[in-house]
C-alpha angles and dihedrals in degrees: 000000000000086000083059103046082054097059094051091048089053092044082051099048093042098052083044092055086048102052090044088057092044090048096047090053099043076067098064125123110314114260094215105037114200122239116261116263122237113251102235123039110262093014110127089186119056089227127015088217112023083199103059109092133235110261084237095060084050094055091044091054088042091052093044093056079055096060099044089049090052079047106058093040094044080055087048095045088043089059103044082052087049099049091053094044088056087051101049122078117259093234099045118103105248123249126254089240084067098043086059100049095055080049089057098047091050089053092051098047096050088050089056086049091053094049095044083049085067 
């Protein structure tokens, strides 16, 4: 009785396993491909000028200058703190001027990870 209940499973699995396959390369590349659609309804071109750019592409390169810009001026930020750091005394209590200014570079550095975070 259990032999028999075996045999059936297998059959099972195995006409299972034979239809799945058949089914997986039934979904291969279509033979007859369909011509792109134009992206907006009664255009013939794609894109009236291929040069103009995507007003995404616009933002990304806005947004690129930004960051270099945050950059250069967090580098600059990160000196000047550096600078007064080297010419004050290691036991001395730092000055609120300097506080600031690491406050301010933090500000300024999470503002460039937010921006390259899109």
């Amino acid at each position: 009785m259990y032999e028999s209940r075996r045999s059936l499973l297998r059959g099972m699995v195995g006409a299972v396993a034979i239809f799945s396959i058949a089914a997986s390369a039934s979904l291969g590349q279509d033979p007859f491909p369909k011509a792109p659609t134009p992206l907006h309804p009664g255009e013939d071109e794609p894109s009236a000028n291929p040069n103009a750019k995507s007003a995404t592409k616009v933002h990304l390169e806005e947004n690129q200058k930004d960051i270099k810009k945050n950059i250069e001026k967090l580098y600059d930020l990160a000196s000047q703190l550096k600078q007064q750091i080297e010419k004050t005394d290691a036991t001395a209590v730092l000055s609120l001027a300097m506080v600031k200014k690491a406050e301010e570079i933090e500000r300024l550095a999470r503002q460039i990870k937010e921006r390259a975070k899109g």
